[in-house]
C-alpha positions in Angstrom: 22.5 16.8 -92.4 20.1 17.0 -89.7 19.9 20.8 -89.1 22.8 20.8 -86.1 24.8 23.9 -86.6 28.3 23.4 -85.8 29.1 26.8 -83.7 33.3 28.0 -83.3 33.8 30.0 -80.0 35.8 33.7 -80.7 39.2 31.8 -79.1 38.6 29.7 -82.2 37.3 31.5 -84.7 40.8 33.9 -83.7 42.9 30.4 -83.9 41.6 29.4 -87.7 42.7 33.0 -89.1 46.3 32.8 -87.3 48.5 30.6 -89.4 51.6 31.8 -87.8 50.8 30.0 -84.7 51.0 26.6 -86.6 53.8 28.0 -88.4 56.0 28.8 -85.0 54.3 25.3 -83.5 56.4 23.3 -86.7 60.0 25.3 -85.9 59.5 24.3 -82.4 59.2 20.6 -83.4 62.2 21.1 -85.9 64.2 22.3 -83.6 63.5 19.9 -81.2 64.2 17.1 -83.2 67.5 18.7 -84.0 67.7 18.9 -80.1 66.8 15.1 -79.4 69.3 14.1 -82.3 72.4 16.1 -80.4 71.4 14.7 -77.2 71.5 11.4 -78.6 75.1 11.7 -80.2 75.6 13.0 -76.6 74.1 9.6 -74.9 76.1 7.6 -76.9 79.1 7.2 -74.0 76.5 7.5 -71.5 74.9 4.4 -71.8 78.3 2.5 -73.6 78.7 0.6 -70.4 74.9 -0.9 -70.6 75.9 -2.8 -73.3 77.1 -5.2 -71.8 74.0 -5.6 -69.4 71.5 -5.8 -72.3 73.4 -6.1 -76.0 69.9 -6.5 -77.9 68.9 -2.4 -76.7 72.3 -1.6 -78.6 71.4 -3.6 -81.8 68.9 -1.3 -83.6 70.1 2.6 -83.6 68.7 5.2 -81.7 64.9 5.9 -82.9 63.2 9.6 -83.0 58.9 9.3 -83.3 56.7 12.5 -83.4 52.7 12.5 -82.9 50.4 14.8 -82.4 47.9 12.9 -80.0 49.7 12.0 -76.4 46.5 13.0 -74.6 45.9 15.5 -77.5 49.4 17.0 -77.3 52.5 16.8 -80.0 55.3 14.8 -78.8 58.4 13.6 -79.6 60.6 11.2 -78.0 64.0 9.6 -78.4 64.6 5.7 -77.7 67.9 5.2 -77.2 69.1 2.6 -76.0 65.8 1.0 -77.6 64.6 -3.1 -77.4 61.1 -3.7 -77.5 58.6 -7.2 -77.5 56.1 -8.5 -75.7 57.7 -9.8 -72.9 60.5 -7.6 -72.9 61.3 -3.7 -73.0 64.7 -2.2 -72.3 64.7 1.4 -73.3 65.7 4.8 -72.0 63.4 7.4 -73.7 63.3 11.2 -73.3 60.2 12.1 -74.7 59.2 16.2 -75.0 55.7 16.7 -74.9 54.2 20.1 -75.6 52.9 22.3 -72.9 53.8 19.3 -70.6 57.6 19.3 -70.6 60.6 16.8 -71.5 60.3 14.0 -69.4 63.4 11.0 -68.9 62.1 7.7 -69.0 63.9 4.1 -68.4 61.5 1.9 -69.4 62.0 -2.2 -68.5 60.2 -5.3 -68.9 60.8 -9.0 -68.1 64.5 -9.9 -67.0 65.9 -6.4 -67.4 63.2 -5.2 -64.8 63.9 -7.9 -62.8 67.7 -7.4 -62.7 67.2 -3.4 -62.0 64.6 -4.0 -59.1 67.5 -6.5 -57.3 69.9 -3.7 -58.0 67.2 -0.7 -56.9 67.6 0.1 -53.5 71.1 1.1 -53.9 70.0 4.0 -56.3 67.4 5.1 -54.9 68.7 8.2 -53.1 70.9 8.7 -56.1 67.7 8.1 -58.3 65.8 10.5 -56.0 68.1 13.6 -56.1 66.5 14.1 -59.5 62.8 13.7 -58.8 62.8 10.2 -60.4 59.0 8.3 -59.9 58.3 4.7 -59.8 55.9 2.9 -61.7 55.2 -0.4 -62.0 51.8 -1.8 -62.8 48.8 -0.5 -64.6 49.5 1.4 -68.4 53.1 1.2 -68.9 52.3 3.4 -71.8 51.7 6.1 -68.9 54.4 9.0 -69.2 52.6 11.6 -67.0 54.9 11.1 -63.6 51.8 12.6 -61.3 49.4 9.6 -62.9 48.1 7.3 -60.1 50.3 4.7 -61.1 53.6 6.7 -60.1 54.8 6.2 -56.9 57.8 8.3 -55.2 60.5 6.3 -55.4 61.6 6.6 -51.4 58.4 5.7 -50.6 58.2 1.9 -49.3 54.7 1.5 -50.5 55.9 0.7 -54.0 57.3 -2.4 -53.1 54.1 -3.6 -52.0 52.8 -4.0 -55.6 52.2 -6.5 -58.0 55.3 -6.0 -60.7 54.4 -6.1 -64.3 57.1 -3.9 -65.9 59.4 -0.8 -64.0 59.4 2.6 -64.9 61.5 5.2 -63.8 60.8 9.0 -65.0 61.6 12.4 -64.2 60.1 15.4 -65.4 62.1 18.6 -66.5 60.3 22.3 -66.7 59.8 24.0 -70.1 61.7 26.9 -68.8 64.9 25.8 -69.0 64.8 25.2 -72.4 67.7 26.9 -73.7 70.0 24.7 -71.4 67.8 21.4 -71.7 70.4 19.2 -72.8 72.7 18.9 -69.5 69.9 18.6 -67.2 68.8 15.8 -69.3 72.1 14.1 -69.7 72.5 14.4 -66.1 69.4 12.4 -65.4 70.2 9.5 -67.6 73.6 9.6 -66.2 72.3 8.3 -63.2 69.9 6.0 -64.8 72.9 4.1 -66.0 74.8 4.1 -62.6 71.6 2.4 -60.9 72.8 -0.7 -63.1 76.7 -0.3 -62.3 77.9 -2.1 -59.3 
């Protein structure tokens, strides 16, 4: 060692004797994995008419991750309908992200972005009723919708940029937790009618 001492602040010192806070932290992520699993089930007839538009996303079943470090947060998001590869993505995630909020996420690359940005400006106002953002270039790994990379999605100045993928996300407040799943259904409901003629 060379003789730096390592020094805990009182909030810490407090946290490391407190196991019930971890304790309460892994029921929260139970239950909200029992909580993505019913709103999958629940997505199910949502997104049945997209398989026609993309029958690879529909291929593999729905997919539930959990981490701890999305920008040092837990998370845990769905994929459903889920196709990923280098030059393609077609997948609708809702991700919940602790302390941040549950977030709905259609996420395209390729062909399927291509085909939803011909389709786009007939959804937009539909899109926009429920706070939906655009992004389309820099980390399309980005899930925070007030990044610089997130445009509003009535806003023209979008269309101006170079496309290398298309992301559409809405957030949703903590606080209505309890009733979550409707809200959330609602906005992927209208996901899948930006691709319906």
């Amino acid at each position: 060692m060379n003789g730096a001492k390592i020094q805990f602040s009182q909030e810490e010192s407090t946290l490391l004797q407190n196991a019930s806070i971890l304790l309460t932290k892994h029921a929260v992520m139970e239950k909200m994995g029992q909580l993505l699993g019913e709103l999958c089930t629940a997505l199910e007839p949502v997104y049945a008419p997209l398989q026609s538009v993309f029958p690879e996303a529909f291929q593999t079943g729905p997919k539930i991750s959990k981490g701890e470090q999305l920008e040092h947060l837990p998370y845990l998001i769905l994929d459903y309908p889920r196709f990923f590869s280098n030059e393609t993505v077609f997948a609708s995630r809702t991700l919940f992200w602790w302390g941040r909020g549950f977030y709905v996420i259609h996420h395209l690359k390729g062909l399927p972005a291509q085909r939803l940005l011909n389709k786009l400006d007939d959804s937009i106002e539909e899109l926009a009723k429920f706070d939906f953002r655009i992004s389309i270039n820099g980390s399309e790994w980005q899930h925070d919708t007030t990044a610089a990379n997130y445009f509003d999605l009535v806003d023209e100045t979008w269309k101006k940029e170079e496309v290398q993928f298309v992301k559409l996300a809405t957030r949703l407040s903590l606080e209505q937790i309890d009733t979550i799943t409707i809200p959330l259904i609602e906005r992927h409901r209208s996901l899948v009618s930006s691709w319906l003629d």
